[in-house]
C-alpha positions in Angstrom: 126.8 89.0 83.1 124.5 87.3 85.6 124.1 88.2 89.5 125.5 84.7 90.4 128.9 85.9 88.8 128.6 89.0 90.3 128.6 87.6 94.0 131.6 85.3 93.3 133.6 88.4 92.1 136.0 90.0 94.7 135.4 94.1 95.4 138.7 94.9 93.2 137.2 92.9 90.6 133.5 94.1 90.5 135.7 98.0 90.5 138.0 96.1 87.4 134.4 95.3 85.7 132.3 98.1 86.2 135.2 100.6 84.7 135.4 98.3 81.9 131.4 98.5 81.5 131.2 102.2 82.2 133.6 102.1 78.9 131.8 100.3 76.9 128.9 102.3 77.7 130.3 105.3 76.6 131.3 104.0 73.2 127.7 102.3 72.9 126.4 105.9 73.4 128.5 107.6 70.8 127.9 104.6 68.1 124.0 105.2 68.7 124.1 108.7 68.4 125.9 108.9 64.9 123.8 105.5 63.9 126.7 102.8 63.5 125.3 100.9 66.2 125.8 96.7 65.1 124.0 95.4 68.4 121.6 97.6 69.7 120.9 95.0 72.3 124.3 95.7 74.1 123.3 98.8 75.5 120.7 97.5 77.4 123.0 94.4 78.3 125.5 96.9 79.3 123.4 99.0 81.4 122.0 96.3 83.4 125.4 94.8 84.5 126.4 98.1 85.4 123.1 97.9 88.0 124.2 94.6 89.2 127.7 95.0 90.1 126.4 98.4 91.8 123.8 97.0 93.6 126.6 94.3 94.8 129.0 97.1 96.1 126.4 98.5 98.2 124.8 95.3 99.3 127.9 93.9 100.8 128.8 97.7 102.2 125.6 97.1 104.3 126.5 93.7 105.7 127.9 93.5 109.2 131.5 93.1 109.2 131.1 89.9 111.9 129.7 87.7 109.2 
């Protein structure tokens, strides 16, 4: 996921995304832990999109509403 398709997301679907990547991020964790991880490159990808839609969510709380 890249930040330029992060700002073109609306706020219900950066909410939609970031509960689907909290998901995935839970199952990532329990495939590490009993070793039956495929791509252990995910995490990190998973982790990081997390940051960006988060980062997103506050940035355009902080706005001003007359923009």
């Amino acid at each position: 996921m890249k930040a330029k398709d992060v700002k073109q997301m609306t706020d219900d679907q950066l909410q939609d995304t970031l509960i689907e990547l909290k998901k995935e991020q839970f199952n990532l964790r329990f495939q590490a832990a009993s070793g039956n991880i495929e791509n252990t490159a995910r995490v990190r990808q998973v982790r990081r999109g997390v940051a960006r839609i988060k980062t997103a969510q506050v940035q355009r709380t902080s706005e001003p509403a007359d923009k």
